[in-house]
C-alpha positions in Angstrom: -6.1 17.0 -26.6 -5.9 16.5 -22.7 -2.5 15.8 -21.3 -1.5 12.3 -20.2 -1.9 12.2 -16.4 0.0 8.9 -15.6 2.7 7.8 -18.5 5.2 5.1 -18.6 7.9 5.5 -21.2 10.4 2.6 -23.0 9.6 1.0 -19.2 12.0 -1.7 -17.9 11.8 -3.6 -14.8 12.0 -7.4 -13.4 14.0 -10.3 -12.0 17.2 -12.4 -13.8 14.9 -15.3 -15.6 11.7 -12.6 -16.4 11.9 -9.2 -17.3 9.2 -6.6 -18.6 10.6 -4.7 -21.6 9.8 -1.8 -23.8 6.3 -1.1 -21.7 4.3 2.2 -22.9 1.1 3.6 -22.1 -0.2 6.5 -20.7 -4.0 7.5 -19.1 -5.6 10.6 -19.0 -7.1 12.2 -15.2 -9.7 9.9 -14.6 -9.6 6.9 -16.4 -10.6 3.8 -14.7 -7.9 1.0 -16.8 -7.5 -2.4 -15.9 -4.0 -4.6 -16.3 -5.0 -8.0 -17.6 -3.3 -11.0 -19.0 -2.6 -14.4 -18.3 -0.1 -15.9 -15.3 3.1 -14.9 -15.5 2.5 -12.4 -18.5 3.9 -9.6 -16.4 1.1 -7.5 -14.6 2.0 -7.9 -11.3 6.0 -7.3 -12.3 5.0 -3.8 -13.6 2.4 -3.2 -10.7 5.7 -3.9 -8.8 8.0 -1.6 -10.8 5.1 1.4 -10.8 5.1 1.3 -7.3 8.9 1.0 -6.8 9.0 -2.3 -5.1 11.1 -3.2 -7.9 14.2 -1.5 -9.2 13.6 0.5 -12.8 16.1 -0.9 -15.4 15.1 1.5 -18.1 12.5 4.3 -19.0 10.9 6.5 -16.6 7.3 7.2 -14.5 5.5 10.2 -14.9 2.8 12.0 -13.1 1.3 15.5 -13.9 4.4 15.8 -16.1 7.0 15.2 -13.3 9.4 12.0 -13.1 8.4 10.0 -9.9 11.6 9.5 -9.2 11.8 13.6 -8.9 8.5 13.8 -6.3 9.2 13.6 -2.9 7.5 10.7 -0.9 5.1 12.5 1.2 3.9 14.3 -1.6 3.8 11.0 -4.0 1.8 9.9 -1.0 -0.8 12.4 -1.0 -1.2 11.9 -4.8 -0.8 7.7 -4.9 -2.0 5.4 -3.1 -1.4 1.4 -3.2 -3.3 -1.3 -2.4 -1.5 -5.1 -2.7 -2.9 -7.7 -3.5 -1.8 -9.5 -0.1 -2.1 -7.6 3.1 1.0 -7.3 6.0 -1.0 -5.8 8.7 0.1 -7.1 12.0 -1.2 -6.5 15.4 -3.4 -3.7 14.8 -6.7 -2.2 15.0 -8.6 -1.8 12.1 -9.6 1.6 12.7 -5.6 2.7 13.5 -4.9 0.3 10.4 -7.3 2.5 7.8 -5.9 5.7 9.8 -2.8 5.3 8.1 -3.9 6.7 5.2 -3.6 10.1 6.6 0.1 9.6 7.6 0.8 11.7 4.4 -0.9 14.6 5.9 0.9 14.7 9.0 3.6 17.7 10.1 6.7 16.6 11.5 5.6 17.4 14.6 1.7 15.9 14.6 1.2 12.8 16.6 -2.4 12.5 17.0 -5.1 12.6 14.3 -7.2 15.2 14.2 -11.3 14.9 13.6 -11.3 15.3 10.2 -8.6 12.1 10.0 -10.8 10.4 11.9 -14.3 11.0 9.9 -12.5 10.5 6.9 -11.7 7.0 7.8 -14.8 6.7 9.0 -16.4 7.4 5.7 -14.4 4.8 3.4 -14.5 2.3 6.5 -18.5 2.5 6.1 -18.1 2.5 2.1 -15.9 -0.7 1.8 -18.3 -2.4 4.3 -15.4 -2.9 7.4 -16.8 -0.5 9.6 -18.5 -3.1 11.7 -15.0 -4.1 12.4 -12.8 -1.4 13.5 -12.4 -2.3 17.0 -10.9 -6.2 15.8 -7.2 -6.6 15.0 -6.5 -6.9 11.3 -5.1 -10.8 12.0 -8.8 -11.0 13.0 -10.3 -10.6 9.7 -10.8 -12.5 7.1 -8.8 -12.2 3.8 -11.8 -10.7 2.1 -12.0 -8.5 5.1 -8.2 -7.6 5.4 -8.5 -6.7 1.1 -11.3 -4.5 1.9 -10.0 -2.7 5.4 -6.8 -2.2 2.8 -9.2 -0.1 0.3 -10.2 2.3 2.6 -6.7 3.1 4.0 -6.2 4.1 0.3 -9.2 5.8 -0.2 -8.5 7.6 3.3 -5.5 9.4 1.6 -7.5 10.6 -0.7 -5.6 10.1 -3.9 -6.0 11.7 -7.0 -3.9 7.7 -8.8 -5.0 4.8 -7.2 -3.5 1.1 -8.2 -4.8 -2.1 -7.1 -3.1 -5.8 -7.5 -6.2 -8.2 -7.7 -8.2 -6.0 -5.5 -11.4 -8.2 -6.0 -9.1 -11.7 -5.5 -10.3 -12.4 -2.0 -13.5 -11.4 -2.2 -17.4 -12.9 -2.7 -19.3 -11.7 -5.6 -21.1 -9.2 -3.4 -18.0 -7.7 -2.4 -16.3 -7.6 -5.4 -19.5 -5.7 -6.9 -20.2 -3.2 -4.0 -15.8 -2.7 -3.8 -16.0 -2.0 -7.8 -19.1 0.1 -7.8 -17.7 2.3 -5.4 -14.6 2.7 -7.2 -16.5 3.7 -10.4 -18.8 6.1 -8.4 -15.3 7.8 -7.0 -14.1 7.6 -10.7 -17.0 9.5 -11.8 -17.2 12.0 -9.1 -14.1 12.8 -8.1 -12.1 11.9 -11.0 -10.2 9.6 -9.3 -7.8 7.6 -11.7 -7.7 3.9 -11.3 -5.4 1.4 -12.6 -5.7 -2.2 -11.5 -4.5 -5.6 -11.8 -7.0 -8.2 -12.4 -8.0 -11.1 -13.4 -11.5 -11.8 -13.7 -12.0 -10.4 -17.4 -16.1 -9.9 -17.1 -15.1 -7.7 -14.3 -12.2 -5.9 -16.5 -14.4 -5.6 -19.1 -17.7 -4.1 -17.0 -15.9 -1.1 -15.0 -13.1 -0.3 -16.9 -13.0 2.1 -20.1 -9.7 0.8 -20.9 -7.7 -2.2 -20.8 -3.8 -3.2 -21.4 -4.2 -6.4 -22.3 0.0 -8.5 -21.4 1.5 -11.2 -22.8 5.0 -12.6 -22.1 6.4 -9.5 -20.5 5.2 -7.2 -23.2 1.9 -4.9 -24.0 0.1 -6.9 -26.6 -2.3 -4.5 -27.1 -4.4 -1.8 -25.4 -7.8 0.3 -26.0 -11.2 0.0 -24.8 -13.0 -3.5 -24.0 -14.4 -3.8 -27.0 -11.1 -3.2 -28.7 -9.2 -5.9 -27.2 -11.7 -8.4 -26.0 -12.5 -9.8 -29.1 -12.7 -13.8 -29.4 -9.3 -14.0 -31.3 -7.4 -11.7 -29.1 -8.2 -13.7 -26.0 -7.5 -16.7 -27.5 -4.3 -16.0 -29.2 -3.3 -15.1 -25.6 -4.9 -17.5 -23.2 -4.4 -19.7 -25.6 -8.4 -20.8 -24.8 -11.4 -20.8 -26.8 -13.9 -18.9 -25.7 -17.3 -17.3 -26.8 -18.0 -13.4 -26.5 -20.8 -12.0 -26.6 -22.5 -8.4 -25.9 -23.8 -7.3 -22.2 -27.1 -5.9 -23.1 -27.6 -3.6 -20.6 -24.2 -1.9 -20.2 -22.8 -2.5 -24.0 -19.8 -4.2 -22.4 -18.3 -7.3 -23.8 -19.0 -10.4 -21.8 -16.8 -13.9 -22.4 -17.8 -16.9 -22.0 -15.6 -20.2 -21.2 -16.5 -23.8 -23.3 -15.6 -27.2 -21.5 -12.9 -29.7 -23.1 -16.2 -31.8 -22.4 -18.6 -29.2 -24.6 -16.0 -28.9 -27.3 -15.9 -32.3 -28.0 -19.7 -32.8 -28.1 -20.1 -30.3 -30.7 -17.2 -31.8 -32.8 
């Protein structure tokens, strides 16, 4: 059996009225999972505690069988990358923006980036689509524009974990599409390991291979789409009827929403 790549153990993290308890999972080098649930069921709370912008209360992070608390940043740089759901960019080129990413690859006494720095960023800035715009300021862009010049900073570290809160939350359908495709091509090639927040469960349910389905703070269940979006299951949670039915090309499940208006004309 492979070894677990990322695991959370007995995790613990939140605020005074809403706290995440007893969270467990673990995903093996290149998985592409997807944190879903309903508001305020927790996922962006752990994304939060992952990512250390909440204090741990309990448990522990690993990665590659070490304790995150025991890498040191630069290297937890070079190994995960981070992209929020909203973007603080400020006055700043997108170009010098997405050149960030390399920061992690820096010596102490490098200032400049080199020509490899620069045709990385290059590369993911043509990828997400934001090449066209690395000469504007990030307050410049659009919010769809901002999520996506975000994506290829982290890409431009060239991560081997990379999390995402609501990556596809700002963006059109075409985005969303050509921003997940390319994730699931790095997935496949590179064995990049994603884990991301998000909503949208057709999307969840198309690109990822395995889902940790929240509920009131708390892993309700987890496993592939199939597994966990059955009919019941999503509306035990959402508390929502639904219909589900079977992508035919992809094998995926696909859910379907019924009016208040559509419910009562059948009854």
């Amino acid at each position: 059996m492979a070894q677990d790549f990322f695991n959370i153990n007995d995790f613990s993290c939140g605020y005074d009225k809403f706290r995440l308890s007893e969270i467990g999972f673990s995903l093996q080098k290149g998985t592409f999972a997807g944190i879903i649930g309903p508001n305020g069921s927790g996922k962006t709370t752990l994304f939060r505690g992952i990512t250390g912008t909440l204090p741990t209360l309990r448990g522990s992070i690993y990665l590659k069988g070490k304790n995150l608390k025991s890498i040191p940043l630069r290297s937890r740089a070079q190994n995960i990358a981070v992209v929020n759901q909203f973007v603080d960019a400020g006055q700043i080129s997108v170009e010098d923006y997405v050149l960030m990413g390399r920061l992690p690859y820096h010596g102490r006494f490098r200032f400049f980036e080199t020509h490899e720095d620069v045709s990385i960023a290059q590369k993911y800035m043509e990828l997400t689509d934001i090449i066209q715009h690395k000469d504007k300021l990030m307050t410049e862009l659009s919010g769809g524009e901002q999520q996506r010049a975000a994506i290829a900073r982290a890409l431009t570290q060239q991560p081997e974990l990379l999390l995402l809160d609501e990556p596809t939350s700002h963006l059109d359908i075409t985005h969303q599409v050509k921003i997940l495709n390319l994730l699931q091509e790095l997935n496949d090639e590179t064995g990049l390991t994603v884990l991301m927040v998000i909503h949208d469960l057709n999307l969840a349910s198309e690109y990822c291979d395995q889902l940790i389905l929240f509920n009131e703070g708390k892993v309700f269940t987890q496993g592939k789409p199939e597994e966990v979006l059955t009919f019941d299951t999503i509306e035990q949670v959402y508390n929502t009827p639904v219909v589900t039915r079977t992508n035919p090309f992809s094998g995926k499940p696909v859910i379907f929403l019924i009016s208040k208006k559509m419910m009562e004309k059948d009854n």
